[in-house]
C-alpha positions as CSV (number, residue, x, y, z in Angstrom):
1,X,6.3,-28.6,-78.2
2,X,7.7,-28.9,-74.8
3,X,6.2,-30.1,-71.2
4,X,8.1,-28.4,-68.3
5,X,8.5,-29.5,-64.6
6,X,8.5,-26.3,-62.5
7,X,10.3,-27.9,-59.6
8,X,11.5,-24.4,-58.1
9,X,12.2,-26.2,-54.8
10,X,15.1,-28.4,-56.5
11,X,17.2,-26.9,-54.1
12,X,15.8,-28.5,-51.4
13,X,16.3,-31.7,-53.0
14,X,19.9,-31.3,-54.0
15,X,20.7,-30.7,-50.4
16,X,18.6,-34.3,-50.0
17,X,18.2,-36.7,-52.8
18,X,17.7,-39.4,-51.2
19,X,13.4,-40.4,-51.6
20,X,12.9,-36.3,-51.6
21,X,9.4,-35.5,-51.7
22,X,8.1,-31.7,-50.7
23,X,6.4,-30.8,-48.2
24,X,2.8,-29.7,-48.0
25,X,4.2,-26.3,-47.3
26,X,6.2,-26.0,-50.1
27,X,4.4,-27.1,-52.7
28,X,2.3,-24.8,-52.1
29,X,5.0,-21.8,-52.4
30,X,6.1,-23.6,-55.2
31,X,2.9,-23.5,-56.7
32,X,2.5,-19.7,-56.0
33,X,5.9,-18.7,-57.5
34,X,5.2,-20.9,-60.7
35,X,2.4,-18.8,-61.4
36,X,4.6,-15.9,-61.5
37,X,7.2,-16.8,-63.4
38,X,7.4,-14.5,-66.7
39,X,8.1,-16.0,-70.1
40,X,9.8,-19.0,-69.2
41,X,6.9,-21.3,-70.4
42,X,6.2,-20.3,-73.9
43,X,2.6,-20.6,-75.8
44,X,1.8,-24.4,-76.6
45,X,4.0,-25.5,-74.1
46,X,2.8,-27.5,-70.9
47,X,3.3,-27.9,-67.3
48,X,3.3,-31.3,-66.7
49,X,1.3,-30.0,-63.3
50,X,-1.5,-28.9,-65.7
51,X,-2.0,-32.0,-68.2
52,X,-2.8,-35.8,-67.9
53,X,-0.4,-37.0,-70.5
54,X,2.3,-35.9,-72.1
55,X,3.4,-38.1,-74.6
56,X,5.1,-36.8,-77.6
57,X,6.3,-33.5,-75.8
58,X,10.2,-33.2,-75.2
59,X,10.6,-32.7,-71.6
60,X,11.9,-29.6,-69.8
61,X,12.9,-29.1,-65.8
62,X,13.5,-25.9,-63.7
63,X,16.2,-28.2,-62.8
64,X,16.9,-32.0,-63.7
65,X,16.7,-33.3,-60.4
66,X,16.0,-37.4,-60.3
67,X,12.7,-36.4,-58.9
68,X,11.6,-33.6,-61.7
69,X,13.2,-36.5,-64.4
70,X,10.4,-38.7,-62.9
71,X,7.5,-37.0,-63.4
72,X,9.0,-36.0,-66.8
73,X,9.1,-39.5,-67.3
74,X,5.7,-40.4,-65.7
75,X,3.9,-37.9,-67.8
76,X,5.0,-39.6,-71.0
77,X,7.2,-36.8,-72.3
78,X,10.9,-37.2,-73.7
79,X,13.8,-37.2,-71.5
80,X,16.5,-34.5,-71.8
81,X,19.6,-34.7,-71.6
82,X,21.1,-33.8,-68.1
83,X,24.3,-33.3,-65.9
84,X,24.4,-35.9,-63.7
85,X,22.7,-35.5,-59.7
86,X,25.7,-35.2,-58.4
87,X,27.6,-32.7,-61.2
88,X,24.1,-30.9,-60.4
89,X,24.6,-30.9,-56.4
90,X,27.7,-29.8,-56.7
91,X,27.6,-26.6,-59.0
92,X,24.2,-25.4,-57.2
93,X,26.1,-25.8,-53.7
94,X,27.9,-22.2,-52.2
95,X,31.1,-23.8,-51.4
96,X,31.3,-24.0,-55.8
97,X,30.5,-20.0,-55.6
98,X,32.8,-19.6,-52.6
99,X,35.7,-21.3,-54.7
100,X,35.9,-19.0,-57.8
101,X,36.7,-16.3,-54.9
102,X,34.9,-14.5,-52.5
103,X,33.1,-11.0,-54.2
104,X,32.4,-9.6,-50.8
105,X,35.0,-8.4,-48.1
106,X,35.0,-10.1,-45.1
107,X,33.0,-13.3,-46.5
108,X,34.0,-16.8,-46.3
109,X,33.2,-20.5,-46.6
110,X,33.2,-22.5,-43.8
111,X,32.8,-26.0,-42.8
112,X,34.1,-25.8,-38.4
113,X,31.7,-24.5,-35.8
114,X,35.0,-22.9,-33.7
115,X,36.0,-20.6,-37.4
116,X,32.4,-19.9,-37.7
117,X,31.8,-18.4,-34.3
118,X,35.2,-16.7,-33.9
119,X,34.1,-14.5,-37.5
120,X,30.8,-14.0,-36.0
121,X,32.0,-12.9,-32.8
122,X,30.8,-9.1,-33.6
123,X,28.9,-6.9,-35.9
124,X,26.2,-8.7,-38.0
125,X,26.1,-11.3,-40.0
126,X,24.4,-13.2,-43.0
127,X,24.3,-17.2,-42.9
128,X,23.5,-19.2,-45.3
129,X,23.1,-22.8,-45.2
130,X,24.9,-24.8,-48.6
131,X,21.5,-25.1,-50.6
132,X,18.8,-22.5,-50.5
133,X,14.7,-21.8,-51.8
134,X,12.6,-18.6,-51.9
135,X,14.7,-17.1,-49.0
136,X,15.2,-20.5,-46.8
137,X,18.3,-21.4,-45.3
138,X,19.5,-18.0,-44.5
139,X,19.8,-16.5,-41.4
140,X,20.9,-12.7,-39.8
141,X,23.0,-12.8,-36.4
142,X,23.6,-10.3,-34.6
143,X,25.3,-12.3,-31.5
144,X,26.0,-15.6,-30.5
145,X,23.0,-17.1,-28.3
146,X,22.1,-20.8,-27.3
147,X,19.3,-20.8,-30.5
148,X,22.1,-19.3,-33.4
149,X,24.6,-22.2,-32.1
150,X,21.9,-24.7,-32.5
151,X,21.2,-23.6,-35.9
152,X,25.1,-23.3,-36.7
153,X,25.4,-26.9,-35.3
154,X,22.7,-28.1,-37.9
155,X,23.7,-26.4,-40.7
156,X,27.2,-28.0,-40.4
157,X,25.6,-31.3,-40.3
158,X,24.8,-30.7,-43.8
159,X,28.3,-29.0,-44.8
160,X,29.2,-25.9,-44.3
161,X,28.1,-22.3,-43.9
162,X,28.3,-19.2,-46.5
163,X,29.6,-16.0,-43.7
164,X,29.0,-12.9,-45.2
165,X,29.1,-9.2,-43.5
166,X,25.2,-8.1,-43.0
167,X,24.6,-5.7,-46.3
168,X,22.2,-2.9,-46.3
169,X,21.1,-3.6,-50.2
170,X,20.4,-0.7,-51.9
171,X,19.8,-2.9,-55.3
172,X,19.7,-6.3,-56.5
173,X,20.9,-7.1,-60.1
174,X,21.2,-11.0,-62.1
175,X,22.5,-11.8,-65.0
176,X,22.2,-14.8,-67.1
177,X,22.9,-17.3,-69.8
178,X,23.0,-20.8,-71.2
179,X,25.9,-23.5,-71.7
180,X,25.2,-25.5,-74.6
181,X,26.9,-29.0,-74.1
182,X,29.9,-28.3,-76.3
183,X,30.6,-25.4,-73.9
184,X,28.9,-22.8,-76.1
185,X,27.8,-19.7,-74.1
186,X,24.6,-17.3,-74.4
187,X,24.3,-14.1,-72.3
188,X,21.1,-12.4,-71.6
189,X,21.0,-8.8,-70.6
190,X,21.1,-7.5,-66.7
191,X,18.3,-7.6,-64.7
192,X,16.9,-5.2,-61.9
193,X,15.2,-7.9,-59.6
194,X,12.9,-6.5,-56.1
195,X,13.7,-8.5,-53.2
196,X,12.5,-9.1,-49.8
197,X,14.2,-8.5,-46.4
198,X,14.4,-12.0,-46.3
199,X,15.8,-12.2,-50.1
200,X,12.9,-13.9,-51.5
201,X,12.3,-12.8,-55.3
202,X,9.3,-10.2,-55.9
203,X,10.0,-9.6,-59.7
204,X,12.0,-8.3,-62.0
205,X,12.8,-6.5,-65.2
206,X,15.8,-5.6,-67.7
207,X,18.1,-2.9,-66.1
208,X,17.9,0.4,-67.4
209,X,20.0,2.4,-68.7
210,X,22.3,4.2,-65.4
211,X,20.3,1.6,-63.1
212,X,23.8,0.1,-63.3
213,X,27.4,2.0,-63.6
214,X,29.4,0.8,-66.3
215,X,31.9,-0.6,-64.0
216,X,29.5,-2.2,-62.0
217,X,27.8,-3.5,-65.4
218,X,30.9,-4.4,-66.8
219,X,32.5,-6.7,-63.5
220,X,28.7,-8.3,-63.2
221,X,29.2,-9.3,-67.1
222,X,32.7,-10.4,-66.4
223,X,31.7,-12.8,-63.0
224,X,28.9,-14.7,-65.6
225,X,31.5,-15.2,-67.7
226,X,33.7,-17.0,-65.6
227,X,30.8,-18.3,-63.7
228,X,30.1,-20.3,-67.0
229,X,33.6,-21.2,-67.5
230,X,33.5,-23.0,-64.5
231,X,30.3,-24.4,-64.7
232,X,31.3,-25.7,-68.2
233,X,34.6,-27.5,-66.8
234,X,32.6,-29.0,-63.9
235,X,30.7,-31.2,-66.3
236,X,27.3,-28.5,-66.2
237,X,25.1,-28.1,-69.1
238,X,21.9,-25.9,-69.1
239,X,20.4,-22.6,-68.1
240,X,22.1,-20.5,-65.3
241,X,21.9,-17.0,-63.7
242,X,24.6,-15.0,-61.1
243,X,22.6,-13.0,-58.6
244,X,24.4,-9.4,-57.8
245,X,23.6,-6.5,-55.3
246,X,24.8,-3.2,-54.7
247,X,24.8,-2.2,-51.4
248,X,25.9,1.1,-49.0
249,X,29.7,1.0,-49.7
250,X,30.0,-0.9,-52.5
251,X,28.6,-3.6,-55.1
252,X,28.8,-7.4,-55.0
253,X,29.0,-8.8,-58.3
254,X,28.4,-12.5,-57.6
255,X,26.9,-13.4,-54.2
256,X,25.3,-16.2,-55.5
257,X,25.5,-18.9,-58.8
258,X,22.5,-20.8,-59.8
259,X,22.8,-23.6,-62.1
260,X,19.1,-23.9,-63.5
261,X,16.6,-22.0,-64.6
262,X,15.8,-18.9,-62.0
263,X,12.7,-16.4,-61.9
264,X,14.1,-13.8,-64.0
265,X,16.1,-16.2,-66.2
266,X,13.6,-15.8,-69.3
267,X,12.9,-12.0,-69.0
268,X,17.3,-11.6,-68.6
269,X,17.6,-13.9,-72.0
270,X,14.6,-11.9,-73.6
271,X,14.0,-13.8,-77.0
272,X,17.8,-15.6,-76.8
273,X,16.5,-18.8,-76.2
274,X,19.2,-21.6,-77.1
275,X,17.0,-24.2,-74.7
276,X,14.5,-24.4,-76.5
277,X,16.1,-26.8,-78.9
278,X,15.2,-30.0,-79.6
């Protein structure tokens, strides 16, 4: 049997290791997304969260961050094994996404405020800041005013900025899979996933049939591929997932890599479950 960590804000401590501890606030999101999750957990399993002790259970994390090995620790279960923090930080930041090529015309990576305002200078825009949660991070511009450069300014501070051309989505898709430590690959199957305006998760389910055109199917298959090709040779082992979205003009195929488990990870890999080892 197995005792998870659902540490769904890992994000927010990848982007700060250093003595990270959540805030009130988002423990409590965290809390309300846990109990949402669909499958992940299975029967006899525990969240660490829910249980005194845990001794005798092998351990399991949304992702291994120090923090989430702690408590694993704490609660008595068995360790697992793990990339190391900073193989982790590094896969889960966008400038890892951004270097396997940009899926989206017009998008960039960039780490100087004067490149960053010059691409922004018209139309609209979608920031994102290098590590994300539940929609955070992210921010729509429409033109350059005192508040955006303030927020630019910041968001360099922490390294860099993801520039994307505002999207109208029309659909969001994921895919995803698991990298044993010998480099071994499992893919699940495609998911539809509901998002916010703000691109916070709602649910999700298995892509129908025509929900996705085979082309579309076939490049989103192909970027998971070589999303786990990369994660593999940058030292990641574990549970991942590509996020995807077609929008009016066109479909993105990978606008965003996560290198841990994500909300739709378990319904995506349905009964493929190569984590669950001991």
């Amino acid at each position: 049997m197995r005792a998870w960590v659902l540490n769904l804000d890992a994000d927010h401590e990848l982007a700060h290791p250093e003595g990270y501890s959540p805030r009130r606030d988002v423990s409590a999101r965290v809390a309300t997304l846990a109990a949402r999750i669909e499958g992940l957990v299975p029967p006899g399993d525990v969240r660490i969260d829910l249980v005194s002790d845990a001794s005798g259970f092998n351990g399991r994390a949304w992702c291994p961050t120090p923090r989430a090995l702690q408590l694993l620790e704490e609660s008595g279960a068995t360790l697992p094994p793990f990339p190391p923090l900073e193989v982790l930080r590094r896969v889960n930041h966008r400038a890892f996404c951004a270097e396997l090529g940009q899926t989206l015309d017009g998008a960039a990576f960039l780490r100087d405020a004067h490149a960053v305002e010059q691409r922004i200078a018209s139309g609209s825009w979608l920031l994102k800041r290098p590590h994300g949660f539940a929609g955070s991070g992210r921010r729509r511009v429409k033109r350059l005013d005192d508040d955006t450069n303030r927020w630019i300014t910041a968001s360099l501070r922490v390294d860099g900025l993801q520039v994307e051309p505002w999207c109208e989505r029309t659909a969001d898709f994921s895919m995803h899979g698991f990298i044993a430590p010998d480099g071994k690959v499992t893919l699940g199957e495609a998911c539809l996933q509901e998002c916010d305006a703000r691109g916070q998760w709602l649910r999700a389910r298995r892509a129908r049939s025509g929900e996705l055109l085979d082309h579309e199917r076939s490049v989103l298959q192909s970027e998971a591929e070589r999303s786990a090709e990369a994660l593999h040779r940058a030292g990641y082992f574990g549970p991942f997932g590509i996020d995807a979205y077609r929008y009016q003009g066109g479909f993105n195929p990978r606008s965003e890599i996560n290198a841990r488990y994500t909300m739709a990870w378990a319904i995506g890999m349905g009964t493929a479950r190569p984590d669950l080892g001991a």
